[in-house]
Each structure stands twice: as C-alpha cells, then as structure tokens.
C-alpha positions as CSV (number, residue, x, y, z in Angstrom):
1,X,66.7,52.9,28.7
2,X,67.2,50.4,31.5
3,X,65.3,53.1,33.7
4,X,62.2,52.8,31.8
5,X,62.6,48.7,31.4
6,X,62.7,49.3,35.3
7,X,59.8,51.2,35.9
8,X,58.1,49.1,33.2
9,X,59.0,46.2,35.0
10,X,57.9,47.7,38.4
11,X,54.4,47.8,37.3
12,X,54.5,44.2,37.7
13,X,52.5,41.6,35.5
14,X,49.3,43.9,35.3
15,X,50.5,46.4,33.4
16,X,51.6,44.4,30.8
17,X,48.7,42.0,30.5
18,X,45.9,44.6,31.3
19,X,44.1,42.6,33.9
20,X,42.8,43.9,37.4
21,X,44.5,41.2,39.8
22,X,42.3,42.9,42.7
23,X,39.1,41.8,40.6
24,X,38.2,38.1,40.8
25,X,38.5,36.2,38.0
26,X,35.7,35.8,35.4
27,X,33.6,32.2,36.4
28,X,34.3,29.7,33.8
29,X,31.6,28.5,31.3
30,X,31.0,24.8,32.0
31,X,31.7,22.3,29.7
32,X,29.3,21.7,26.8
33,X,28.2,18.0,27.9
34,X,28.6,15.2,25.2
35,X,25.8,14.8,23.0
36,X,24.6,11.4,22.2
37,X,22.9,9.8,18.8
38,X,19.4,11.5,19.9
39,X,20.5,14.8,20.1
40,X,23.1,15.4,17.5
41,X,22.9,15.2,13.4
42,X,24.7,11.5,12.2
43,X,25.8,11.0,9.0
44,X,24.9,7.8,7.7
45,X,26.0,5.9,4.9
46,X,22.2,5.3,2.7
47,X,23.2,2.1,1.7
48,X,24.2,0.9,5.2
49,X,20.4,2.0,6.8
50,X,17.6,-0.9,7.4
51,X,14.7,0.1,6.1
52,X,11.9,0.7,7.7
53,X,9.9,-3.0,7.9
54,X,6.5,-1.1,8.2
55,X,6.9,1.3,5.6
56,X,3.4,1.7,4.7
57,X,4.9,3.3,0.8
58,X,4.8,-0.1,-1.1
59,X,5.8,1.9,-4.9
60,X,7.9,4.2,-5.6
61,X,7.9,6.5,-8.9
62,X,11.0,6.0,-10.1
63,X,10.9,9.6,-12.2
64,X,10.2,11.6,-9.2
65,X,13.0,9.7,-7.5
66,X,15.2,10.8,-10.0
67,X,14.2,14.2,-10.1
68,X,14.8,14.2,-6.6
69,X,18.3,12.7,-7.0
70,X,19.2,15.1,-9.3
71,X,18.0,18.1,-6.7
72,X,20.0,16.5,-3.9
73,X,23.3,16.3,-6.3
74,X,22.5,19.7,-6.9
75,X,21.6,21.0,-3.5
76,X,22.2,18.2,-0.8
77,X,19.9,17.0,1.2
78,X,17.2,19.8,2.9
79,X,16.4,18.0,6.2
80,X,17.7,14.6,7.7
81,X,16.0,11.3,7.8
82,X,15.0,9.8,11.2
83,X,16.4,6.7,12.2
84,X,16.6,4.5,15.4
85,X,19.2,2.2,16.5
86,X,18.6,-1.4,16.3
87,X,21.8,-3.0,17.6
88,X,25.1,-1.6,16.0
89,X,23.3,-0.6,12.9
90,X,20.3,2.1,12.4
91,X,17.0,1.1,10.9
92,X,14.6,3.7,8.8
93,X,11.9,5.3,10.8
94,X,10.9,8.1,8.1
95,X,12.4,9.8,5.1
96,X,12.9,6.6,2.4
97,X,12.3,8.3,-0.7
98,X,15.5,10.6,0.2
99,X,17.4,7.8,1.0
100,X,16.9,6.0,-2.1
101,X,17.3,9.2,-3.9
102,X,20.5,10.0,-2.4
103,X,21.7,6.6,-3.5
104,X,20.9,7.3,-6.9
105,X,22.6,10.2,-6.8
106,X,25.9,8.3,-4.9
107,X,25.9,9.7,-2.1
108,X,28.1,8.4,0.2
109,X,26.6,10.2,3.9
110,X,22.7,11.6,4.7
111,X,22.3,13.5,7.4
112,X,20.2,11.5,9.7
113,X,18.7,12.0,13.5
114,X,18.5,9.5,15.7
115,X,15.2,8.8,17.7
116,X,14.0,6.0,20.4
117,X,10.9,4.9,18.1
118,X,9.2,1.8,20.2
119,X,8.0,-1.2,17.3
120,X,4.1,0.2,17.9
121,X,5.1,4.0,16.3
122,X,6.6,3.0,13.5
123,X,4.0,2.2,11.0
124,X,2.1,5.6,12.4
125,X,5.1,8.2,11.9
126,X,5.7,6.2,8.4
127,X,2.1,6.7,7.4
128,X,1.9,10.5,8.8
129,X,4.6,11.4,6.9
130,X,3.8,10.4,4.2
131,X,0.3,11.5,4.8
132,X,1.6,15.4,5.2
133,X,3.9,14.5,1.9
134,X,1.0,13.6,0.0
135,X,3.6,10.4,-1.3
136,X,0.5,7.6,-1.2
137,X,-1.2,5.6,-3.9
138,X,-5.0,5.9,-2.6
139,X,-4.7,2.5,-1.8
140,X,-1.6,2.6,-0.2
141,X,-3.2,5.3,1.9
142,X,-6.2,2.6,2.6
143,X,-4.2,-0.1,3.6
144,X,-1.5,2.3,6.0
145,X,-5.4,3.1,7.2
146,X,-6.2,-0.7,7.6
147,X,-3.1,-1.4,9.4
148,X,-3.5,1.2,11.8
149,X,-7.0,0.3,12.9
150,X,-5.4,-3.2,13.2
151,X,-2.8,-3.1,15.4
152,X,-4.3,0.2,17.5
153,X,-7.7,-1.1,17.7
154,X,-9.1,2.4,16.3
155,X,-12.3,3.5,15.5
156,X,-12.3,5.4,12.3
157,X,-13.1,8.5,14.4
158,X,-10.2,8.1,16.1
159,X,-7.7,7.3,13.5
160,X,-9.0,10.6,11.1
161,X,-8.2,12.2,14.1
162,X,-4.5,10.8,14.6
163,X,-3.9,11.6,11.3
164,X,-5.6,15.0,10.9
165,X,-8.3,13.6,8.3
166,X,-11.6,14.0,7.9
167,X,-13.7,10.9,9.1
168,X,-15.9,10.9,5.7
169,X,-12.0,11.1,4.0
170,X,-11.4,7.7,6.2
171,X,-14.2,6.0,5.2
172,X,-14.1,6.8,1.9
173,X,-10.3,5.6,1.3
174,X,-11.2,2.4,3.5
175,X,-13.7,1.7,1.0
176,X,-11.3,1.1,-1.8
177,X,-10.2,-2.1,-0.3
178,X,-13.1,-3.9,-1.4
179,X,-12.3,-3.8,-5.2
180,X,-11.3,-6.5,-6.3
181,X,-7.5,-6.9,-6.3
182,X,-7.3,-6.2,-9.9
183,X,-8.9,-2.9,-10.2
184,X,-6.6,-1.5,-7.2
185,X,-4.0,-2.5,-9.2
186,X,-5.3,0.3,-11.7
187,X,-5.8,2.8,-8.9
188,X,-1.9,2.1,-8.5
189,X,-0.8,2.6,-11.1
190,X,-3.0,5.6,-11.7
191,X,-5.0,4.5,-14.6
192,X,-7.9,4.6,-12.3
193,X,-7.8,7.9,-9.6
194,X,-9.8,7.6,-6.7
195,X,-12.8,9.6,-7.9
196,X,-13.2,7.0,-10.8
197,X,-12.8,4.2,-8.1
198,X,-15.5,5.1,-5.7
199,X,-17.5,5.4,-8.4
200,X,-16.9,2.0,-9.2
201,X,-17.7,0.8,-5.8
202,X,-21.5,1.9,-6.7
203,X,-22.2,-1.0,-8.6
204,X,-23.9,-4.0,-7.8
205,X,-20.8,-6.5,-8.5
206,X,-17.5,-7.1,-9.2
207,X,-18.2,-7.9,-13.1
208,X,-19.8,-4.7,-13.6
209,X,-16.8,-2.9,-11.5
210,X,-14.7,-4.7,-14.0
211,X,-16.7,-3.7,-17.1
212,X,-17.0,-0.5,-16.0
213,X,-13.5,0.2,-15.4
214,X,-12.6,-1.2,-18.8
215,X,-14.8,1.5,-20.0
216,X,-13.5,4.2,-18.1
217,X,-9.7,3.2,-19.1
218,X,-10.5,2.5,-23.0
219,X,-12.5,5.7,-23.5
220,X,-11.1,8.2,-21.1
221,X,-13.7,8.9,-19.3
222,X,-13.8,11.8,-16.5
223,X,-15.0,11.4,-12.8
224,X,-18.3,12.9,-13.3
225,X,-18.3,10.6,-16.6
226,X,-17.6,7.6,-14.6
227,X,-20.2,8.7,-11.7
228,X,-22.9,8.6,-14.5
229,X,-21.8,5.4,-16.0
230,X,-22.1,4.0,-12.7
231,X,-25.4,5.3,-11.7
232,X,-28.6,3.0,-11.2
233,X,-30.7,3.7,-14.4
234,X,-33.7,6.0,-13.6
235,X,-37.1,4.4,-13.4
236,X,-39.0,4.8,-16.1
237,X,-42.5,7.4,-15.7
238,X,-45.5,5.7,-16.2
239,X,-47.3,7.2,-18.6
240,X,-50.2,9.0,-17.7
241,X,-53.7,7.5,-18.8
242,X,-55.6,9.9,-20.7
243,X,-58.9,10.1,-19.3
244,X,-62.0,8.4,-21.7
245,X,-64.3,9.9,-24.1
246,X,-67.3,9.2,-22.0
247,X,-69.3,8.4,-25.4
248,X,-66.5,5.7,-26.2
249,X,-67.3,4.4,-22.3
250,X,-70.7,4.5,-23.0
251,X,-70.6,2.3,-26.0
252,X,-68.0,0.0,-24.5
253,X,-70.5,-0.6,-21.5
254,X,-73.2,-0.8,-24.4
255,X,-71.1,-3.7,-26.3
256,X,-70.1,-5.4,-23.2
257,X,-73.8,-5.7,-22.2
258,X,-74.3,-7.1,-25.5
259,X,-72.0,-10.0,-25.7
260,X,-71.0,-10.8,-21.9
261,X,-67.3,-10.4,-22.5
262,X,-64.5,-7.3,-22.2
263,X,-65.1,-4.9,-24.8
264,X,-62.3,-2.2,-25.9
265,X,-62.9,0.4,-28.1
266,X,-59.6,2.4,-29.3
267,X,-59.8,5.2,-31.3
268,X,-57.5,6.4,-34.1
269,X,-56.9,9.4,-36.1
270,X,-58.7,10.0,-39.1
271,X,-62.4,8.5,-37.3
272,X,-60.5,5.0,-37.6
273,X,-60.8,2.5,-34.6
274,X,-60.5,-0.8,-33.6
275,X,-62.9,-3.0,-31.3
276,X,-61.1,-5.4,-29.0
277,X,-63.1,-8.5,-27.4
278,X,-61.7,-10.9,-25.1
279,X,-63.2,-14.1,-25.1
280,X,-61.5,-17.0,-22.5
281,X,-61.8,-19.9,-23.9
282,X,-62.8,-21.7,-27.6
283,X,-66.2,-22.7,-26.0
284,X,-66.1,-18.9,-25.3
285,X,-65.3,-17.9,-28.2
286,X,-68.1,-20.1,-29.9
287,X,-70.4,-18.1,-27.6
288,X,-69.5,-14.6,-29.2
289,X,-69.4,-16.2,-32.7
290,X,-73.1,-17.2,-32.1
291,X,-74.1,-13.7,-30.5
292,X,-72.5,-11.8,-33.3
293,X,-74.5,-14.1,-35.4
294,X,-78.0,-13.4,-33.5
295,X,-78.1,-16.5,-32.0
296,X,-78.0,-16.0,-29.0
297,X,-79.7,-19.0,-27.6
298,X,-78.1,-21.4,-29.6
C-alpha cells in the first residue's frame, strides 16, 4: 500500500491534477472593462425620472395607459426607456407613456438606458418616436411639426424627410394649425379626425369652419360627408335660349316698327300669348297710348 502511495506520489503533481507542466499555460482572458450608464441597462425608479421638457405628447389616453399598465403588471416592461443624465438625476428622452404606465401599475424599477442626448435632439427623438408609435393627436403631430421647423430652420422637404413622411403628409398636418383654437380642440379630442378637419379648412372663414363642424359633430357625418358639406356650391347652368319662331320675330319686328318701342311676343301653350311693350317714361307711355289709339300725330 505505501508502495503504490509512493509511486503515486513519484508522479509528482501532474499526475494528479492532469495538466502538462511542459505546455505553457493557457493566456488569460482580460478583464471585462467596467461598463458605464451608456452602455449598460439602469433600473430606475419611474417616479424619480424628469420628464422630458420637450415632449411633443401633450394628452394622454388614460384607457390605453391602463391597458398598458395592466400588460406591464402582467408581463414587465418589453424594452427600456431612454434617458440622459442631467446632474445626479436622469431626465426622460423617450418612452413616457411606459413610464406613466408603469407607475400605475407600482412599479418600483424600469429598465432604462442611458444616452448623451444634446438639448437640440430631444424634441426630434420625442417626436420620432412617437411618430413610428403612431401615439399623436393630428395636432399634436402638427405642432411637434411646427416646433421642429422652428428651432432647425427646416424646410418642409426637409423635415418629411427627417421624419420619414411624405412632404404632401407635412403640409397637410401643418395645415391644421390654422383652425381656430376651438375646433383643434375637437380634433383632440377626436370628435373631429383629420379627414373632417381638412375639410373644414376649405371654407371661406372661421364661422363657417365653426358651423360646419357643429354639423359634422351633431349629425355624424363621414369624411366624404363633410368634404361635400364643405364644397363651394356648383354654379348654376344657364339655361339655354331656345332659338325663335322666325314668324314670332317677324311680327315683333313688325310691332316694333309700329309703335317705336321694344316689343315681346311670348308664346304659350294652348295658342295663348302675351305681348310685352316697354315704354320709358309716362310722356312715353302717353306716346304708345296715342299710337294704339291711331293718333299718331297727336
């Protein structure tokens, strides 16, 4: 027994930890270097994040925030919110409506990221967001619009193609800021869509905006509806002139001769007329009298 503990030991330290000490030793994996805010996930109590002071989202539904509360009580929350840090705190870049949904639903963490967002990007990745979510009020969407051509001096070309729009889409949302305050409130709160407002914006003035949409709202009407209310009324066809029985001509040019003044014959159904003379004047009228009378020369 000690014999083999002896040759067991004789084999040195190889044989009993299996490694080669000829071969060199393996290189060692560096260090994983230390991530900071921007490249790691943060969680974040909701209630302690800023929010984001250009947050081009003015209303929020507050049944679709609950139904999202209720799917992130269910399921957590799918993707993190973007933040920056302003100081010792973090302030909202995008991602409010899951914020305020994971509030409701008392949440103590979200998952957040953390991003070097300058003052100029935050109104554009708020708006673009948004945009891709489809979460604007049309006029939401045309003020966000507004802004953006305000403070980055862009032409409408160039700001449908920041935000991946058409430019006729641009224009047309712009154009909802010049209803009158009232009537965008309707388009917020949806009893006006879009389609019904640009129809409104085909009239003349803001009174017949205003009676229109009162229409629209009290009767229901549908887009197309609303397009046709809004329409300019079609000119009215002349009618055509039939042309004259050239006997009734002839005898109006006969009469006319006659007494010096316009004559009109009209015809009727049934061989029933009517003779019309103009006369301009009493002294003028005298002078027919007379003629009629066969005195002419009187």
């Amino acid at each position: 027994m000690a014999e083999l503990k002896k040759k067991g030991l004789g084999k040195g330290l190889g044989a009993l930890i299996s490694v080669d000490l000829d071969r060199p030793p393996p290189a060692m994996k560096p260090a994983e270097p230390l991530l900071g805010d921007e490249d790691r996930i943060l969680h974040l109590d909701p209630h302690a994040i800023h929010p984001n002071p250009k947050q081009p989202r003015k209303a929020f539904n507050e049944d679709a925030l609950q139904e999202l509360a209720e799917s992130i009580r269910r399921d957590g929350v799918q993707g993190p919110v973007i933040v920056r840090k302003t100081g010792d705190a973090y302030e909202l870049v995008t991602g409010e409506r899951r914020v305020r949904a994971a509030i409701m639903a008392d949440l103590t963490t979200i998952p957040a990221l953390c991003r070097d967002v300058p003052d100029s990007d935050l109104l554009k990745l708020g708006l673009i967001e948004n945009i891709q979510r489809e979460d604007l009020n049309p006029i939401e969407l045309a003020q966000a619009y507004q802004a953006l051509i305000n403070e980055y001096r862009y032409t409408q070309e160039q700001l449908a193609d920041e935000v991946g729009k058409k430019r006729v889409t641009v224009t047309n949302t712009l154009r909802l800021l010049n209803l009158p305050a009232d009537l965008q409130s309707f388009v917020i709160d949806g009893s006006l869509t879009m389609g019904h407002a640009r129809a409104l914006l085909a009239l003349p003035s803001q009174d017949a905006q205003r009676a229109a949409a009162r229409k629209i709202i009290t009767q229901g009407l549908s887009v197309r509806q609303a397009e046709k209310l809004a329409a300019p009324p079609e000119p009215k066809r002349k009618k055509s002139v039939a042309a004259k029985d050239p006997n009734v001509a002839r005898i109006e040019d006969e009469l006319r001769g006659v007494l010096g003044s316009k004559v009109t014959v009209r015809t009727m159904r049934g061989h029933r007329g009517r003779i019309e003379i103009e006369y301009y004047s009493l002294d003028d009228l005298d002078r027919l009298l007379n003629a009629m009378r066969g005195k002419q020369g009187a």
